[in-house]
PLY file of the C-alpha trace (Angstrom):
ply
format ascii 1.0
element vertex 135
property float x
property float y
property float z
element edge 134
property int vertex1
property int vertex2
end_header
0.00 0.00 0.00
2.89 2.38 0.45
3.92 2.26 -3.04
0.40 3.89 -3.94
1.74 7.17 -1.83
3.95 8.89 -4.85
0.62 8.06 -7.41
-2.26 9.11 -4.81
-0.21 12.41 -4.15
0.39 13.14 -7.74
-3.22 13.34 -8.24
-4.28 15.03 -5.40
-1.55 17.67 -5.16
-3.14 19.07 -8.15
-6.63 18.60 -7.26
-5.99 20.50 -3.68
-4.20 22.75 -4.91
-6.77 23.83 -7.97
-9.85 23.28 -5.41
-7.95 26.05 -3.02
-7.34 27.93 -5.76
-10.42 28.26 -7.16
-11.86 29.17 -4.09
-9.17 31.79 -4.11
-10.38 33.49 -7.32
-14.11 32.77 -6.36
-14.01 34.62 -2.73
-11.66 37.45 -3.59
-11.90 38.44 -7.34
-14.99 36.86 -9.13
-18.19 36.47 -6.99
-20.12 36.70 -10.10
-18.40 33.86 -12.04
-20.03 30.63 -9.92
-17.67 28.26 -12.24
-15.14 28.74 -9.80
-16.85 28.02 -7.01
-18.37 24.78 -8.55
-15.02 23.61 -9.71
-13.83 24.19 -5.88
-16.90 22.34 -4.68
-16.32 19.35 -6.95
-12.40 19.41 -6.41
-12.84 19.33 -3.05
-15.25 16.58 -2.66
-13.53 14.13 -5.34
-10.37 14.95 -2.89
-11.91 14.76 0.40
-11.37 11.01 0.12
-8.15 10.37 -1.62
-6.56 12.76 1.06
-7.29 10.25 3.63
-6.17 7.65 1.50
-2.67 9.36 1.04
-2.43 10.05 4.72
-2.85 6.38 5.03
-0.69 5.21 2.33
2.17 7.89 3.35
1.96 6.03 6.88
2.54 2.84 5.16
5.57 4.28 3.17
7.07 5.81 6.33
7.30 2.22 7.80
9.25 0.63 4.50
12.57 0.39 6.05
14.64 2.07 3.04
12.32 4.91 3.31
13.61 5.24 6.88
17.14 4.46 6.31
17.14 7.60 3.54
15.04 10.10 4.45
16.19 12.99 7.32
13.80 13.41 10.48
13.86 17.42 9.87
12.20 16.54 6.20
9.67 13.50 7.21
8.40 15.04 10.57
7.19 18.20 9.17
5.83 16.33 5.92
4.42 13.87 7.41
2.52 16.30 10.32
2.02 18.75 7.48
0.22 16.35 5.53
-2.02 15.08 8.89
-2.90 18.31 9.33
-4.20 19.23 5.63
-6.16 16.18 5.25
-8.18 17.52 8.50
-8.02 21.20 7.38
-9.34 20.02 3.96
-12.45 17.64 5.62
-13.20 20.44 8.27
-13.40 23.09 5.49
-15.72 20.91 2.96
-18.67 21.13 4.85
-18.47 24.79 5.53
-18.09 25.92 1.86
-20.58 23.37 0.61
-23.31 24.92 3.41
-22.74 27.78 2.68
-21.55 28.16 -0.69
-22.42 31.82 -2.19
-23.46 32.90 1.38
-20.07 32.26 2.61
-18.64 35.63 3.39
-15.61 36.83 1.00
-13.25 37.11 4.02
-13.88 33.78 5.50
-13.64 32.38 1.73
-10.07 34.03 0.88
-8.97 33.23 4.66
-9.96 29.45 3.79
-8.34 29.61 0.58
-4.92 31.16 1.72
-4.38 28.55 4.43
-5.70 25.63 2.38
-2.97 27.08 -0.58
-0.46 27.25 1.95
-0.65 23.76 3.56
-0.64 22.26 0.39
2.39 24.07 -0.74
4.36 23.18 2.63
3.50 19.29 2.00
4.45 19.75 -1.56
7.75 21.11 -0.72
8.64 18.92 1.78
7.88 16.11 -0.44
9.74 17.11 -2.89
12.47 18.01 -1.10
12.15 14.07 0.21
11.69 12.74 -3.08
15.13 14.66 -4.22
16.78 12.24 -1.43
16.16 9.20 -3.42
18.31 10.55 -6.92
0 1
1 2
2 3
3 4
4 5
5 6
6 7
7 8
8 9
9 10
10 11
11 12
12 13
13 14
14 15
15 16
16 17
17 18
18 19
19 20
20 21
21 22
22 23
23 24
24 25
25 26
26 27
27 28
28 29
29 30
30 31
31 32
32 33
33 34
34 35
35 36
36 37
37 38
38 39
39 40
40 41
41 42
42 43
43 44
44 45
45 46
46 47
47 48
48 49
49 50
50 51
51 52
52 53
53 54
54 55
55 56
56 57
57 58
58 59
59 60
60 61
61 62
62 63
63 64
64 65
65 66
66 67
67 68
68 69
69 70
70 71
71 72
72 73
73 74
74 75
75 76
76 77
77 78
78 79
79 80
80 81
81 82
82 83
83 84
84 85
85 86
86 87
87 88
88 89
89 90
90 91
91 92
92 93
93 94
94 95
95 96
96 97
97 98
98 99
99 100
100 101
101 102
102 103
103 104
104 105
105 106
106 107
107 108
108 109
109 110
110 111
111 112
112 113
113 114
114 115
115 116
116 117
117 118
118 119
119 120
120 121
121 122
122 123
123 124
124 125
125 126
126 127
127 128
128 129
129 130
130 131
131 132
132 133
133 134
């Protein structure tokens, strides 16, 4: 199941990052456009599940003992915590925009946007800068 981490993340990476995103341009620049916000909404709940799954497969990588012999604490612990704590930012923060949706107010939107943007960026970098440990 650990081998599944580097494909699961591939996909979602993009997905999380485009469903933040979206919100992003939806709550601060174009209230009037609702694509955005539908392409959050569906982003979001395709990747609600598959960011549980990568938690779970990235716990099942972090046991493979050549993963452990290679990787540095100061890049895993913060990935791996960084990661933990998107996958609950991202399922605390789907039911709130789907409630609300268009209601939401603009602040609270951007605000959920800019730290959903900027957890996903911190797991993507450390991950990369784990995956750069293996070549």
């Amino acid at each position: 199941m650990g081998k599944l981490h580097p494909l699961i993340n591939y996909f979602l990476v993009g997905l999380i990052f485009m469903t933040y995103f979206s919100y992003l341009v939806f709550y601060g620049f174009r209230r009037h456009v609702v694509f955005f916000l539908h392409h959050g909404l569906f982003n979001h709940a395709v990747s609600a599940p598959l960011v549980v799954l990568a938690v779970l497969t990235g716990f099942a990588q972090e046991s493979n003992p050549y993963i452990q012999q290679k990787t540095t604490f100061i890049f895993l612990f913060p990935h791996k915590w960084l990661g933990i704590l998107l996958m609950l930012y991202t399922l605390a923060s789907f039911p709130l925009v789907w409630v609300k949706q268009k209601d939401l107010n603009w602040k609270l939107g951007v605000l959920v946007a800019l730290i959903g943007l900027g957890l996903s960026l911190s797991v993507i970098i450390f991950g990369w800068l784990l995956r750069l440990m293996f070549f």
